[in-house]
C-alpha positions as CSV (number, residue, x, y, z in Angstrom):
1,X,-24.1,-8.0,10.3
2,X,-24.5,-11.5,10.6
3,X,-21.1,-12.5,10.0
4,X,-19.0,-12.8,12.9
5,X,-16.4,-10.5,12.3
6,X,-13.6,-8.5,14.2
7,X,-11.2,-5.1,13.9
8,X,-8.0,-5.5,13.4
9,X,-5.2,-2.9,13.4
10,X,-2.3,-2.9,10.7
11,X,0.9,-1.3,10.2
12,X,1.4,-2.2,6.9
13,X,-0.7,-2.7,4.0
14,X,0.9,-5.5,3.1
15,X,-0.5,-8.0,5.2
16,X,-3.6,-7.5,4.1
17,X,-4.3,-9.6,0.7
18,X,-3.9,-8.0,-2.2
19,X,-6.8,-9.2,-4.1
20,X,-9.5,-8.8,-1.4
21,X,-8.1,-5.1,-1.0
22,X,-8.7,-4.1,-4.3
23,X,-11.9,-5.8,-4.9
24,X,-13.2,-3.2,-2.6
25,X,-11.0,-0.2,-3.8
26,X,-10.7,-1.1,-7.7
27,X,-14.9,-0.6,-8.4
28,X,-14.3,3.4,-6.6
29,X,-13.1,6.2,-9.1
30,X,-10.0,7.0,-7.2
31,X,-6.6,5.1,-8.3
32,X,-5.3,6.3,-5.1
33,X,-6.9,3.9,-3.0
34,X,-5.7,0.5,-4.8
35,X,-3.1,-1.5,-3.1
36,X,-0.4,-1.3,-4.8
37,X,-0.6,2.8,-5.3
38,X,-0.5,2.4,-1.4
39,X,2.0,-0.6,-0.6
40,X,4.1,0.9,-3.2
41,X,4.3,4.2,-0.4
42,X,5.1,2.4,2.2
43,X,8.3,-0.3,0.9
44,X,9.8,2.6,-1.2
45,X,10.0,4.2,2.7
46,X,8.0,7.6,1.1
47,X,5.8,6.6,4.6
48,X,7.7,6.1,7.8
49,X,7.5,6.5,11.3
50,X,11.2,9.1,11.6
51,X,9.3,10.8,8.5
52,X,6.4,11.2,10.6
53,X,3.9,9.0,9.3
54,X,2.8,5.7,10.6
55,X,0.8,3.7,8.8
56,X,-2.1,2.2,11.1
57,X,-4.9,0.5,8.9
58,X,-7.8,-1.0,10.2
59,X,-9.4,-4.1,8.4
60,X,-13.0,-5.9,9.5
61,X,-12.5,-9.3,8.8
62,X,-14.6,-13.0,9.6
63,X,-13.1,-15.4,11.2
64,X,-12.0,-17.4,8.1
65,X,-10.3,-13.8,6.5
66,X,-12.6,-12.4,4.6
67,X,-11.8,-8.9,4.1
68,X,-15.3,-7.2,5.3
69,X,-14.0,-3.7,5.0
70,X,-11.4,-1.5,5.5
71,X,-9.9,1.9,6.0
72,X,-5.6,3.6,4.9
73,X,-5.1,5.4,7.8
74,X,-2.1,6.9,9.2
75,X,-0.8,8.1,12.9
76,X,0.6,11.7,12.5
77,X,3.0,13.8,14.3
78,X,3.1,17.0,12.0
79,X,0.5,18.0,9.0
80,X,3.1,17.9,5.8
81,X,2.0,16.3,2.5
82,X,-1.4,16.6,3.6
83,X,-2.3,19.8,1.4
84,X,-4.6,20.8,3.9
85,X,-2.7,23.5,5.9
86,X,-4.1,23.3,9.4
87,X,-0.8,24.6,10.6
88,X,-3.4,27.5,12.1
89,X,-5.5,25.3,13.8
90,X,-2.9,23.4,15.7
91,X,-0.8,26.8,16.8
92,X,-4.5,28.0,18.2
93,X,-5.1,24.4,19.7
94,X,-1.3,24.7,21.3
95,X,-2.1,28.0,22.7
96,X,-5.3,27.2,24.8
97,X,-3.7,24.0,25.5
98,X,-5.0,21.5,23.4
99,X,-3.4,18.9,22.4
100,X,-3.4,18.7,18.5
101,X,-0.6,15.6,17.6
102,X,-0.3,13.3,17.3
103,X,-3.3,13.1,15.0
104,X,-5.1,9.8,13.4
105,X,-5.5,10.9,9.4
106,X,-7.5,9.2,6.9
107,X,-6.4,9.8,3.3
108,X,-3.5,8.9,0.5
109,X,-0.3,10.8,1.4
110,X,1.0,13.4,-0.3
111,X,-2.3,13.2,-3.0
112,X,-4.7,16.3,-2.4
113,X,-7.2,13.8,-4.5
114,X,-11.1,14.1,-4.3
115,X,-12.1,10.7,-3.4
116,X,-11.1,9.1,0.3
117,X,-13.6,6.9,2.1
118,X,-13.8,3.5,3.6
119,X,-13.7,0.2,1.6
120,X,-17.4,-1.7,2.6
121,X,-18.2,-4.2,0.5
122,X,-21.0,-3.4,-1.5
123,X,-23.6,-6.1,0.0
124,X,-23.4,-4.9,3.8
125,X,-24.9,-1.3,5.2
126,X,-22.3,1.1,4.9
127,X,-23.9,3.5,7.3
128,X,-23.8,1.0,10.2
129,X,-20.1,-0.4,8.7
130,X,-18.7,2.8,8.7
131,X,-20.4,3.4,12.5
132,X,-18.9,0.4,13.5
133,X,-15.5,1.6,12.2
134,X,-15.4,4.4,14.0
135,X,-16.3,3.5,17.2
136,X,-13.2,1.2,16.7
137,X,-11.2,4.1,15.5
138,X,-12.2,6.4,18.8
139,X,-11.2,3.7,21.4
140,X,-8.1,3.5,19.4
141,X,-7.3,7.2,19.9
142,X,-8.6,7.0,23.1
143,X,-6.4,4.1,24.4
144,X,-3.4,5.4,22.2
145,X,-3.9,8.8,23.4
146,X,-4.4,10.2,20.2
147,X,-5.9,13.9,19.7
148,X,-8.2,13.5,16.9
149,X,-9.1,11.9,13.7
150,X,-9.6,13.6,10.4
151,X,-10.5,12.7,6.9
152,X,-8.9,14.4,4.2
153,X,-9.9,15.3,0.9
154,X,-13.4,12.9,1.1
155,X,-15.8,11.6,-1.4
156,X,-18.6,14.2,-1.2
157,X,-21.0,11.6,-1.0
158,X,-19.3,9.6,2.1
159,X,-18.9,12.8,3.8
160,X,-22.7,12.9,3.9
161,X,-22.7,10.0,5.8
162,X,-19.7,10.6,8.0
163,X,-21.8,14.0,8.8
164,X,-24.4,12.0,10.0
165,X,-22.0,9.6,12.2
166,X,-21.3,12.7,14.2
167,X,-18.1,13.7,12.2
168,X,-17.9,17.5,11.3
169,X,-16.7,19.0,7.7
170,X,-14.7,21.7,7.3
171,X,-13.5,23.5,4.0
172,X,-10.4,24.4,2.7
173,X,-8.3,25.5,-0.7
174,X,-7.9,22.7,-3.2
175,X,-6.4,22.9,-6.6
176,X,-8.9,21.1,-9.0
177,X,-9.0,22.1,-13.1
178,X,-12.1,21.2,-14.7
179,X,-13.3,21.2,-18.2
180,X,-15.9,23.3,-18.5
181,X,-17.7,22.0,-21.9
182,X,-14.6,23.1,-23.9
183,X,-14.3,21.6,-26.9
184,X,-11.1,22.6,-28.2
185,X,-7.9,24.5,-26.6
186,X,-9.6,28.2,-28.2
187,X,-12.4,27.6,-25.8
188,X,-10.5,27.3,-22.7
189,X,-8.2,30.4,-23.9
190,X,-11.2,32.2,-24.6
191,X,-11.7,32.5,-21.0
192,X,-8.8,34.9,-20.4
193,X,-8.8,38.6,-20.8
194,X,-6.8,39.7,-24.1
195,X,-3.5,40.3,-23.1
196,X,-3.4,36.9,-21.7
197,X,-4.4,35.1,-24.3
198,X,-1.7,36.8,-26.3
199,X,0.7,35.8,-23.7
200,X,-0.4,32.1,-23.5
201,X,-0.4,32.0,-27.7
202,X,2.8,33.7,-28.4
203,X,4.1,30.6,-25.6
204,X,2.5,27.8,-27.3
205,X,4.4,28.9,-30.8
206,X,7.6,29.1,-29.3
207,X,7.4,26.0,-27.7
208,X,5.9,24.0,-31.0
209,X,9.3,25.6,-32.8
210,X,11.7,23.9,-30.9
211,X,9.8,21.1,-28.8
212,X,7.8,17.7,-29.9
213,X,5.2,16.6,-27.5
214,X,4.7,12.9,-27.2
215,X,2.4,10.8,-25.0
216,X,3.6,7.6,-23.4
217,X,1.7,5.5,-21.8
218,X,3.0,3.5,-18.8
219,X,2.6,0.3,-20.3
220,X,4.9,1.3,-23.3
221,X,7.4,3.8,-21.1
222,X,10.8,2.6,-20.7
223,X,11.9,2.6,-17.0
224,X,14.5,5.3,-17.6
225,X,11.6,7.5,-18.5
226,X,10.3,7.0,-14.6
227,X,13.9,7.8,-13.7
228,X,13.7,11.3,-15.8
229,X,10.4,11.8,-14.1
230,X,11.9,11.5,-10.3
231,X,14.6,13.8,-11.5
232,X,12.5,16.3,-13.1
233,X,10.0,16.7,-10.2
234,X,13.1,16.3,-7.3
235,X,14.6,19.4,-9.5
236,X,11.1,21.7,-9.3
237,X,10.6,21.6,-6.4
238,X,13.9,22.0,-4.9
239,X,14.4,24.7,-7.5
240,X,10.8,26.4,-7.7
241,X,9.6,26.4,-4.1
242,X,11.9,24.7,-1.6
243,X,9.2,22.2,-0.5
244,X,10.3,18.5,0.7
245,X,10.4,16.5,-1.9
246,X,7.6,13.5,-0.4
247,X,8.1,10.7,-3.7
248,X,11.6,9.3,-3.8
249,X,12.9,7.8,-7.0
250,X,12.1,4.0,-6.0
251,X,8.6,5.0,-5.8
252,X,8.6,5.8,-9.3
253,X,10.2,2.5,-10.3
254,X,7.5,0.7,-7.8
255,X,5.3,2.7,-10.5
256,X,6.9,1.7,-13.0
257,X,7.5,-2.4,-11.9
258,X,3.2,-2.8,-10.8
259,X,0.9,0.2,-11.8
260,X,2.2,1.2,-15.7
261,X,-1.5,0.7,-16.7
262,X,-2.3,3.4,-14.1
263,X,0.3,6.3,-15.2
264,X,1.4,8.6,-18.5
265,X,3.7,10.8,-19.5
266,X,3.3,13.6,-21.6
267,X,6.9,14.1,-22.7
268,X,8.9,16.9,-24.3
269,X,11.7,16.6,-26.6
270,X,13.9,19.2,-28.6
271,X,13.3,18.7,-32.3
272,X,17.3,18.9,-32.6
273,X,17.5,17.5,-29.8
274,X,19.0,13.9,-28.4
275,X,16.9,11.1,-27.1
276,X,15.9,12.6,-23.3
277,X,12.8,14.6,-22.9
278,X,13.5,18.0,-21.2
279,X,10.4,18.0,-19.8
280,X,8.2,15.6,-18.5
281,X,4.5,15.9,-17.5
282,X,3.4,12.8,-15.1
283,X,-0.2,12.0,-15.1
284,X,-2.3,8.9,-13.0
285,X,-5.5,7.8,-15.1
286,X,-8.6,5.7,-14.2
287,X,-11.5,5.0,-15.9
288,X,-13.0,7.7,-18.1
């Protein structure tokens, strides 16, 4: 690298620019990488230290700051809103003694997305970048006495290269739905066994008699729709499954006030009903 450049630690994403951020993040498929997706985390205090997350971003910058690379990473003292689950891993690591938090994660909280990596700007070598990175991220642990790094639901094809950097992959459960060359909602349903696809038919009519299923874009979504959204998703999972609630209803507005172009809604409404969807689908979209 014949730039002279240095590492620099962050802990907030603000202050690095915004526009040099996302001209390495915007070109990747993942939304959940941009700037504001992330900024929009941290100021709406979904990410905070008594919450257990602190933000801790390292940037490579030249003297003159120009963003070189850079890498959302976060210093962890328990392994919530990961999606992961390595709750096993760190009872074993307690038991023989090893020291398992805090922990130095890699990845967008709260989204179990396909698609985390370092930001390199596209004319250096991101093998020796991303070498470069981490020996700055293990004398950061080391000095900080931190008990390990781990990257979290990875770009397959940077996790080729972290494997050759020394880092080790491991596998675990992830909930991904993929179209499978079906043309048409029959295909998909053809897929069950026949009492099922009864089931999922005899559903679909019931809801077309009394619901109408509109898609909003965020560009054209009011901001009380963002505000239904919050309350529908606080409402499932404090009803459904007693999780923690991680987004908190500024973050939607953040969403709402800087990334409309990223989000839809597929919203339900009663056909007799009033103006408020009963039911509100939320969906981030990039690209294809």
């Amino acid at each position: 690298m014949s730039t002279v450049a240095s590492f620099r630690w962050h802990t907030a994403l603000d202050e690095l620019p915004k526009d040099a951020w996302n001209a390495l993040a915007e070109p990747l498929e993942s939304p959940f990488l941009e700037w504001d997706w992330l900024v929009n985390l941290e100021r709406s205090d979904c990410l905070n230290p008594e919450q257990g997350w602190q933000p801790c971003h390292l940037a490579l910058s030249t003297e003159d700051g120009q963003l070189l690379a850079a890498a959302p990473l976060y210093v962890k003292g328990h392994s919530w809103g990961e999606f992961v689950f390595d709750q096993q891993w760190a009872e074993v690591s307690h038991r023989i003694g090893i020291p398992y938090y805090p922990k130095l994660v890699g990845m967008s909280p709260f989204t179990p997305a396909i698609g985390y990596r370092f930001l390199v700007r596209p004319e250096l070598n991101e093998r020796e970048t991303c070498a470069a990175m981490m020996k700055a991220i293990d004398a950061f642990c080391k000095e900080n006495q931190i008990a390990g790094c781990h990257f979290l639901h990875t770009d397959s094809e940077w996790c080729k290269t972290m494997e050759t950097l020394g880092m080790k992959p491991w596998l675990h459960h992830s909930l991904i739905w993929k179209n499978n060359g079906f043309q048409e909602f029959e295909d998909y349903v053809a897929m069950f066994k026949s009492k099922q696809r009864n089931n999922i038919r005899r559903e679909r009519r019931k809801a077309a008699e009394h619901l109408i299923f509109k898609a909003v874009p965020g560009e054209e979504a009011p901001d009380r729709l963002f505000g239904l959204m919050y309350d529908f998703y606080e409402r499932t999972c404090r009803k459904f499954y007693n999780w923690s609630h991680y987004l908190n209803r500024e973050f939607f507005a953040g969403l709402a006030r800087k990334m409309p172009h990223r989000t839809l809604m597929i919203a339900a409404y009663e056909r007799d009903g009033g103006s408020d969807p009963v039911a509100i689908s939320f969906q981030v979209r990039k690209g294809g």
